[in-house]
N, C-alpha and C positions, 0 to 999 in steps of 0.2 A: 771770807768763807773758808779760807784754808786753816783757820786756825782749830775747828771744829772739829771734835772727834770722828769723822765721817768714815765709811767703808772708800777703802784706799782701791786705785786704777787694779791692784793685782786681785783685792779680796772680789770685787766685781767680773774681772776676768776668771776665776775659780768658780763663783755664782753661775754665770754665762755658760762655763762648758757641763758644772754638773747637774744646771735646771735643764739642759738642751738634750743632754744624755739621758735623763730618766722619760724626757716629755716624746723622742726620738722613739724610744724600747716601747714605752706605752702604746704610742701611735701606729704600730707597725701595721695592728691588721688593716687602717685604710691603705696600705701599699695597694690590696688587694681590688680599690676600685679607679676610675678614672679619675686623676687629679691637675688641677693646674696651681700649686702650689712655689710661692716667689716671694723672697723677703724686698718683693717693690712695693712702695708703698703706697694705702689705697685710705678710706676712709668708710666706715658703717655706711650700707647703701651703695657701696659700687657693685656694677655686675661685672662680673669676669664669665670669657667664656672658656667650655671645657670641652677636649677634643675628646669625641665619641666615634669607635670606629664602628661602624656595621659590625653584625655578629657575624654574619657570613650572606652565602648570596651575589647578586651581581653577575654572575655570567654567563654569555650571551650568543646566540648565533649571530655573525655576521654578515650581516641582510645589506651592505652597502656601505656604510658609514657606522661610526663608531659613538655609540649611546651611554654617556656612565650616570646617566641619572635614575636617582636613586642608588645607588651603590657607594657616590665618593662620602669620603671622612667628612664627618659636618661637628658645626661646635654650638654647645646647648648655654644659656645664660645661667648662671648661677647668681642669686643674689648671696652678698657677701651683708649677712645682718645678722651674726651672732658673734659679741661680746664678750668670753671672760676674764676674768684675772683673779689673781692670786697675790699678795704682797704680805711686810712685813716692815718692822721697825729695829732699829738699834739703837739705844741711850748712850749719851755719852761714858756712863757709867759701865755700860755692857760693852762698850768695844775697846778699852781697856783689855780687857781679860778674852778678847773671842782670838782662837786660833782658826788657821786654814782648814783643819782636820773640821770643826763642826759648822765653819760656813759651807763646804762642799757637800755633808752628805745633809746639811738640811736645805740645799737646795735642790738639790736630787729628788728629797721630802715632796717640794713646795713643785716642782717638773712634773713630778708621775702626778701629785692631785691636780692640776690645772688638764692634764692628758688625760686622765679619766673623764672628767667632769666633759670636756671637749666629747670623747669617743661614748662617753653613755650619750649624750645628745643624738651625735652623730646614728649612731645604731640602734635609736630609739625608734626611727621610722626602718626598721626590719619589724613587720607587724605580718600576720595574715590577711588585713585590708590591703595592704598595697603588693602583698610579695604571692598569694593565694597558701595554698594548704601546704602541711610540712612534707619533705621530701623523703622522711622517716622521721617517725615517733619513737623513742628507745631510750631505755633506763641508764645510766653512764655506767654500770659494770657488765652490760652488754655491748656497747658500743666499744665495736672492734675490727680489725681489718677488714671481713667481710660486709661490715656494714659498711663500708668507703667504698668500695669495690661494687656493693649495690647502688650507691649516691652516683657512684660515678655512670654507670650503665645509665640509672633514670634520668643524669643531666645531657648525657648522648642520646637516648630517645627523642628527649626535649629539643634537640636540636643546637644545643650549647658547643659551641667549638672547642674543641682539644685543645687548644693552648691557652695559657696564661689563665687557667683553672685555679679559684681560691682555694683555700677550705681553713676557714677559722673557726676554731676550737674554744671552748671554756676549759679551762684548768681540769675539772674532775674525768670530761669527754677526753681530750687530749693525753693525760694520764693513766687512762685507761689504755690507751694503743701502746703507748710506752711499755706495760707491764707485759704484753702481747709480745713483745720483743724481746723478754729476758731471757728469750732463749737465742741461740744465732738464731739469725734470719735468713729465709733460704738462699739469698746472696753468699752464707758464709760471714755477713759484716754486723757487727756488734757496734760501730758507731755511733749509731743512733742512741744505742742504750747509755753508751760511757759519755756521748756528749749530752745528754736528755734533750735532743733534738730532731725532730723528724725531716723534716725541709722539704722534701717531697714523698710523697704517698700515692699510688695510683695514676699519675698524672697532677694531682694537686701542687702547690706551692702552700706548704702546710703551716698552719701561726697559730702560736700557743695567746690564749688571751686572758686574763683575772678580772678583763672588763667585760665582758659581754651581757648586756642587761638582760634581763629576764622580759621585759617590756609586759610585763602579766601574762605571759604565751607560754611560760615554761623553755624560754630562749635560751640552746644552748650551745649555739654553733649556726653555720650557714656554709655552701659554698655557692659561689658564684664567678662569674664572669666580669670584665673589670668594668661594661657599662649599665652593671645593677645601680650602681649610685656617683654622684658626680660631685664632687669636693672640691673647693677651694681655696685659699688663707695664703692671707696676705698681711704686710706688715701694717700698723696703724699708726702714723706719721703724729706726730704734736704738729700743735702750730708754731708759725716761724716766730711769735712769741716768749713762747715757752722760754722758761729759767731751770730747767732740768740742771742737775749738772751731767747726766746722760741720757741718751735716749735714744736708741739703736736695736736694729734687728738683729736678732742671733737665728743664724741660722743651718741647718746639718746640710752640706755641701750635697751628700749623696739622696734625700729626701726631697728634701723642699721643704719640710715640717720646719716653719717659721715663730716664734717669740718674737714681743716687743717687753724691752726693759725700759724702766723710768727708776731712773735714781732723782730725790732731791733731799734739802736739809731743812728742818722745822726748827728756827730761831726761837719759837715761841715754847718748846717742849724740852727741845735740845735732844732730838729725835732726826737720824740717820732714816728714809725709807726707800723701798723699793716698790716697785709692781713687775710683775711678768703675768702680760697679759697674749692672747690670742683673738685674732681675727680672723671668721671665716662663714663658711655659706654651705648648704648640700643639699639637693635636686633629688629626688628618683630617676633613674634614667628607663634602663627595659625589664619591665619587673618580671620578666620570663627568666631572666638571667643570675637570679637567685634563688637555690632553694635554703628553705630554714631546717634545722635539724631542733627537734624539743623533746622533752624529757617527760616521759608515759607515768613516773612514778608517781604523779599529783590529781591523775587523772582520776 
């Protein structure tokens, strides 16, 4: 096998960190909910559990002895039964001529589409059946700091805890706040403008997204608390069979946002391939703990 034009240990380590960096950046806004995310390896149909903390509540006068029932951190099963992958070939003919420069950014390519396809899944079950009515309705060249500053009051009425508050955005909503900023901000700081980054808003923990599906609701943001939804993903082991010549988890230290790679060689084609695939699962958790933000103009 070595004498094969195959993708070499470095061009696979180049593959590895710019599919994990594009599927990383993609994946951000599930930061925003409760995950137990591990590149240990599981198989289609395991359940993992996910730690859910109460949203608040629990305390107590003390009548004698000490009661935490109903109050402690408990963990909800998540089945782990959604599959996808992405891959790709190389010819003997084509790896002649491939440099470092076009395997890294077409692996970035082949990252962000495997991370989409995952996150529109994912935030497919943001619907008005499961999450109830939108927390505001608003055309994206209105949506502007006042409208975050109202989201945020209606998620405090609701009863939503002040900390660890989402709020993911679609590109055009997001965008919009940005332009709201071109002027200083009454901090004095322009940062936000020269980095096009918000980070926090109101209390939020702010995330720009280009995936947020529409789900037919006119979906164009949300915020939430981190146990609106309960995530998963884990690595998907081969068997100890298996002739890969690799097969290993890649995974972003600070995340948990796990990839499995499978390299092997088609004697029959004379074809180099790959897969970067994903394994994972996702729950509703307290659907008080989401509101949906949608877009009036369709109405």
């Amino acid at each position: 096998m070595g004498t094969n034009n195959t993708f070499t240990d470095l061009d696979i380590d180049i593959i590895a960190r710019g599919a994990l960096k594009a599927f990383k950046n993609a994946l951000l806004p599930l930061s925003v909910f409760s995950a137990n995310l591990s590149p240990d390896p599981a198989q289609k149909g395991t359940t993992v559990r996910v730690l859910r903390l109460p949203a608040q509540g629990g305390t107590k006068d003390f009548d004698g002895k000490y009661d935490v029932s109903g109050s402690d951190a408990d963990t909800v099963p998540v089945l782990i039964n959604k599959h996808k992958y992405t891959g790709w070939y190389l010819t003997d003919k084509e790896a002649i001529g491939q440099s470092f420069v076009s395997i890294d950014t077409f692996a970035e390519a082949k990252g962000y589409d495997i991370a989409k396809v995952v996150l529109t899944d994912i935030l497919g079950a943001v619907k008005a059946a499961k999450f109830g009515a939108p927390v505001v309705t608003v055309a994206g060249e209105d949506f502007d700091v006042d409208t975050v500053l109202e989201i945020r009051k209606l998620c405090t009425l609701d009863g939503l805890p002040d900390i660890n508050r989402g709020l993911v955005l679609d590109t055009d909503y997001y965008t919009a706040l940005l332009k709201e900023l071109k002027t200083v901000s009454a901090s004095g700081s322009t940062a936000e403008l020269r980095e096009g980054a918000l980070r926090r808003l109101a209390g939020f923990n702010v995330i720009e997204s280009c995936v947020v599906p529409a789900n037919g609701e006119d979906l164009k943001g949300f915020a939430c608390t981190p146990d609106a939804l309960l995530v998963a993903m884990r690595y998907l082991q081969p068997q100890k069979s298996h002739d890969y010549f690799r097969a290993e988890a890649i995974t972003d230290a600070e995340t948990g946002f796990t990839l499995g790679l499978r390299q092997w060689y088609d004697n029959e084609t004379g074809t180099d391939k790959i897969i970067l695939e994903a394994l994972y699962g996702f729950e509703v958790g307290n659907a008080k703990a989401l509101k949906r933000i949608v877009d009036d103009t369709t109405e």
